[in-house]
C-alpha positions as CSV (number, residue, x, y, z in Angstrom):
1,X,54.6,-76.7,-77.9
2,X,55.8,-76.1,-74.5
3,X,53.9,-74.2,-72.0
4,X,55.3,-72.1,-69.5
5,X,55.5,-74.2,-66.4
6,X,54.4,-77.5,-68.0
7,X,56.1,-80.5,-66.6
8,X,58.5,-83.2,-68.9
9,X,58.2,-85.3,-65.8
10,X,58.1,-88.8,-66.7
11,X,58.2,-92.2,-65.7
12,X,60.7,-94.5,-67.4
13,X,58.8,-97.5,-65.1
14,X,55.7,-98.0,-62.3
15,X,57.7,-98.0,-59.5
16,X,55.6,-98.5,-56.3
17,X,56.2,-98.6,-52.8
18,X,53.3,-99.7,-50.1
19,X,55.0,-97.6,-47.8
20,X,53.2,-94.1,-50.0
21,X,50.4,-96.1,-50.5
22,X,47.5,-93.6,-52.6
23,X,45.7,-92.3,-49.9
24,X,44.2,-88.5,-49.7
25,X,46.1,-85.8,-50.3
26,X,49.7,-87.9,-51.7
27,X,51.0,-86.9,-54.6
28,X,52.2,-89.4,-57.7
29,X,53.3,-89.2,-60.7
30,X,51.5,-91.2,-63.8
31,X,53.9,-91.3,-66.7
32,X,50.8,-92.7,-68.9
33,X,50.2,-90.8,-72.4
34,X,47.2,-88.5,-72.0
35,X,47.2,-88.2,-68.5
36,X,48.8,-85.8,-65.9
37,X,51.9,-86.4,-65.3
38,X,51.4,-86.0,-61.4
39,X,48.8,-85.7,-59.9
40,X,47.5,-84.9,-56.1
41,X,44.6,-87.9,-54.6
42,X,41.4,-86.4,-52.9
43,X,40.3,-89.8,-52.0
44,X,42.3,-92.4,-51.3
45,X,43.2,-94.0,-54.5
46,X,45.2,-97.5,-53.2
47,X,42.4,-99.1,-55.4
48,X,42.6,-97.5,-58.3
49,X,46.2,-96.6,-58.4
50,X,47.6,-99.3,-56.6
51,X,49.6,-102.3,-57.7
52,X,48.0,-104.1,-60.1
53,X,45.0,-101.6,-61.0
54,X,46.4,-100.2,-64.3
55,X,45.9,-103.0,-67.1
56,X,46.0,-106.7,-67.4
57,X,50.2,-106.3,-68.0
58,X,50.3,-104.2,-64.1
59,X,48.4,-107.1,-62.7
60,X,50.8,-109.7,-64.1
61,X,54.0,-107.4,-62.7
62,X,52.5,-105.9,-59.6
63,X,52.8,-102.1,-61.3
64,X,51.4,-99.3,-59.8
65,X,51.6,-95.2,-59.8
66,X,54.4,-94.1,-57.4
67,X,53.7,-91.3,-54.7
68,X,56.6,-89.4,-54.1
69,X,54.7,-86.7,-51.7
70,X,52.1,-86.0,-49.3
71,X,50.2,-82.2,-48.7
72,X,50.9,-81.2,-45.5
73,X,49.4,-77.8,-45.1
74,X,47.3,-75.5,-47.3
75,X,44.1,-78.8,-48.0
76,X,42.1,-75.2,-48.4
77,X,44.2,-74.4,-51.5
78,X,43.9,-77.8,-52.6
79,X,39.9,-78.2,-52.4
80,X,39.5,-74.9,-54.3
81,X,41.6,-76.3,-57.1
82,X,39.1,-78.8,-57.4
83,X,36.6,-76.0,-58.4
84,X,38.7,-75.0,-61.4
85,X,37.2,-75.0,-65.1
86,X,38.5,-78.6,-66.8
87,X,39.0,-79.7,-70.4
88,X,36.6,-80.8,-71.8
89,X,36.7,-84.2,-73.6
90,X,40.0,-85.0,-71.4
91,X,39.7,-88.4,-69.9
92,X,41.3,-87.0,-66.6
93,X,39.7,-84.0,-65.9
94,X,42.5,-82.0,-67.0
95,X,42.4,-78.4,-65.9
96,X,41.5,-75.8,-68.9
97,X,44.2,-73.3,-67.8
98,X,47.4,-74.3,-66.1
99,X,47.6,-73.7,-62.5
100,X,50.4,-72.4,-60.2
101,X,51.0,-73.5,-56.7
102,X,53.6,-70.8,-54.8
């Protein structure tokens, strides 16, 4: 079922760019089953999310999450989402109740 405001954003392939590398605060999308389909870095997450980092097939292929964005204002808004209640059992750290940003 869909949710109000959940996201069908996908990606149809890894496409990465080391010019939006994963550092703090950029914003990329995931496209992996389970898993948010965006997502926003605290920490700069080039290692982890960077080309090569996903699974033995990434490292053969170079694939790697693509940023398409960066937060430019409001980090407040951003560290207090961080506080929110999370589903358990979610490998992600999904958040238990679906959150708006205005």
């Amino acid at each position: 079922a869909r949710r109000r405001g959940a996201s069908k954003l996908g990606v149809p392939m890894q496409e990465y760019s080391e010019r939006w590398p994963h550092e703090r605060y950029t914003i990329g999308l995931a496209g992996r089953p389970g898993g948010p389909p965006w997502y926003i870095s605290v920490v700069n997450n080039s290692r982890t999310h960077g080309p090569g980092t996903q699974n033995q097939d990434a490292k053969l292929i170079g694939e790697a999450d693509p940023c398409f964005g960066k937060v430019v204002a409001g980090f407040d808004t951003v560290e207090e989402m961080r506080k929110l209640p999370r589903r358990k059992g979610t490998r992600f750290g999904l958040f238990r109740e679906p959150v708006m940003i205005a």
